[in-house]
C-alpha positions in Angstrom: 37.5 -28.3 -74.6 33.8 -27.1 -74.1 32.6 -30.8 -74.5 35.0 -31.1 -71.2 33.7 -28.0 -69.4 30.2 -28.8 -69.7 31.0 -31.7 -68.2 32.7 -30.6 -65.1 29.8 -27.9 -65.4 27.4 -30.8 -65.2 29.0 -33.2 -62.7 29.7 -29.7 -60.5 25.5 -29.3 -60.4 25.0 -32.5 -60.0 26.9 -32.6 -56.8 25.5 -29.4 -55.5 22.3 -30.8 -56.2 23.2 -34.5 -54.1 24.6 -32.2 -51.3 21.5 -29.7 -51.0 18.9 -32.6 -51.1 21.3 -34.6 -47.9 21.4 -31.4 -45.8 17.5 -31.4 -45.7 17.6 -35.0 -44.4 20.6 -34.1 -42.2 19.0 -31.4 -39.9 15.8 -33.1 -39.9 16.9 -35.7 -38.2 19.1 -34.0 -35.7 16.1 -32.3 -34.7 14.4 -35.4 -34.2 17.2 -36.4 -32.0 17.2 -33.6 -29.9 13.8 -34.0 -29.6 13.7 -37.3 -28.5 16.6 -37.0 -26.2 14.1 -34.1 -24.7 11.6 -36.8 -24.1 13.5 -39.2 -22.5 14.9 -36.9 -19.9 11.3 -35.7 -19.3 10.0 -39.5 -18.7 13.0 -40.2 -16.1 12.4 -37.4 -14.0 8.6 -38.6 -14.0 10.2 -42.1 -13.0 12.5 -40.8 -10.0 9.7 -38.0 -8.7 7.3 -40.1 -6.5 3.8 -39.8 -6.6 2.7 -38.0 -3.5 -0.5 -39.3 -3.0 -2.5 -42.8 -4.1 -6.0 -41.0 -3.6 -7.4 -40.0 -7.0 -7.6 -35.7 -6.8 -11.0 -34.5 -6.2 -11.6 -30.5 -7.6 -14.4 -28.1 -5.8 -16.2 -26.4 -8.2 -15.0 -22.6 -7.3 -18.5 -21.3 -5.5 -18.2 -17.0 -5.9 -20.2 -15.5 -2.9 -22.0 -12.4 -3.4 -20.6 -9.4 -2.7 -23.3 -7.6 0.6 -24.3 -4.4 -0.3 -24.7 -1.8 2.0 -27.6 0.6 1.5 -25.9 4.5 1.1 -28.1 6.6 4.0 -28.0 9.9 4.0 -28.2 12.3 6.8 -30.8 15.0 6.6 -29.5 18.8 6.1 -31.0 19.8 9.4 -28.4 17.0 11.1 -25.5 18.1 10.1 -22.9 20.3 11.8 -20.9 22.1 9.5 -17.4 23.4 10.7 -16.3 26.8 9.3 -13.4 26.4 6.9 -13.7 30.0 5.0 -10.7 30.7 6.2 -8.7 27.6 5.4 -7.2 27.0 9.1 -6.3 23.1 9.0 -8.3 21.9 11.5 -7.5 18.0 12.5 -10.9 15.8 14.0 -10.5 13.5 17.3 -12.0 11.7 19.7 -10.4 12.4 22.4 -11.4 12.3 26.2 -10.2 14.8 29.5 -7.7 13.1 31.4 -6.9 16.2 33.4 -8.1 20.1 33.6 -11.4 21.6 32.5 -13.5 20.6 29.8 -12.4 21.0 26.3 -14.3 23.7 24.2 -15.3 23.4 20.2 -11.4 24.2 19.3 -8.1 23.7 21.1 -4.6 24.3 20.5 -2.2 21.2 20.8 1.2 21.8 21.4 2.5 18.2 22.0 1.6 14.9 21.6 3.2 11.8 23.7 3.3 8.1 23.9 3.7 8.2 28.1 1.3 9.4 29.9 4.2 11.0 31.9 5.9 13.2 29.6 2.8 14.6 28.4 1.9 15.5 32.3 5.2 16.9 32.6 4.2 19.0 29.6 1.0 20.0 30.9 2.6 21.1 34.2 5.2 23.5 32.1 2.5 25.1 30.7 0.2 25.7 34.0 3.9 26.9 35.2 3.9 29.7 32.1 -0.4 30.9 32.5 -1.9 28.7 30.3 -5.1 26.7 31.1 -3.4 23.2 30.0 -5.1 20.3 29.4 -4.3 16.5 29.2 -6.5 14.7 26.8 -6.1 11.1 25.8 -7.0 9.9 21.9 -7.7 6.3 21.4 -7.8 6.0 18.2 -4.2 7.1 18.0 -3.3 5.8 21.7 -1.5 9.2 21.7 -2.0 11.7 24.7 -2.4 15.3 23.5 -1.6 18.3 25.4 -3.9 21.4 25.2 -2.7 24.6 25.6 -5.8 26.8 25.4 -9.3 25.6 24.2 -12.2 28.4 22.5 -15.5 28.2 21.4 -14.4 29.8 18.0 -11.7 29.0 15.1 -10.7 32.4 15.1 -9.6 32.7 18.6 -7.9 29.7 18.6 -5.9 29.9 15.2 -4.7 33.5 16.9 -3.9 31.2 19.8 -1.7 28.6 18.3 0.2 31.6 16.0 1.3 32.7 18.8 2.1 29.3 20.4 3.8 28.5 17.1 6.4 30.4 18.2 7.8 28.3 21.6 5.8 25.0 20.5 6.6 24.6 16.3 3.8 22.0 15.0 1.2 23.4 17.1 -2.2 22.4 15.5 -6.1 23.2 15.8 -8.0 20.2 17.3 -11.8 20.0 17.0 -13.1 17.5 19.7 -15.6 15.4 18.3 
């Protein structure tokens, strides 16, 4: 009886062995398959595209310009007007040119800016209505007319100025004319 079992012992390995050295083969070549399948679908789309041009392509070597530098000046001490800030006021810089009512001074109080020349008139004429020495003033940088309520030679005045404007006109700001 063991004569028997080491015989079904050995046929049993034997086998495994037959089926493990097949399945090697096996997946090998269903991987070349695939990859050949791959490889013909790839050549038949080359076949139906058409070539777009006959002309052979022609590449520019890439030419890098260099970049201009512009010299950093400096403007002497002696040139340059400082604004007082001490007092942290926000103070907002425009160009900005009379359309109507006296000349601006070093700080004004805006109380409204407008798109239409009209409404900010309108404005302006409320204003001259209440006291105030309005102004229209026109910024094109921002193609925005500004109304001036008050304008004063110092930060001071006119941050007291537009506190008090705050009140009837909320987002009134300090404008320094440049």
């Amino acid at each position: 009886m063991m004569k028997e079992m080491n015989k079904y012992m050995f046929l049993g390995a034997g086998l495994c062995l037959a089926m493990a050295l097949t399945s090697c083969g096996t997946s090998e070549s269903a991987y070349r398959k695939a990859y050949l399948k791959a490889q013909q679908r790839t050549e038949a789309q080359a076949q139906v595209t058409p070539v777009a041009t006959t002309q052979p392509t022609v590449t520019t070597p890439a030419v890098t310009e260099t970049p201009t530098v512009t010299p950093v000046t400096t403007t002497p001490a002696n040139n340059t007007r400082i604004i007082d800030n001490t007092d942290a006021t926000p103070v907002r810089q425009e160009r900005v040119e009379v359309q109507s009512g006296a000349a601006l001074k070093a700080y004004s109080v805006v109380v409204g800016s407008f798109q239409l020349r009209g409404n900010a008139e309108g404005e302006v004429q409320r204003l001259l209505n209440k006291g105030y020495d309005a102004r229209l003033v026109y910024s094109a940088e921002n193609n925005m007319y500004r109304v001036v309520a008050s304008s004063f030679d110092t930060k001071p005045e006119a941050a007291q100025s537009r506190d008090q404007l705050s009140q009837q006109y909320q987002g009134a700001w300090l404008l320094y004319a440049k």
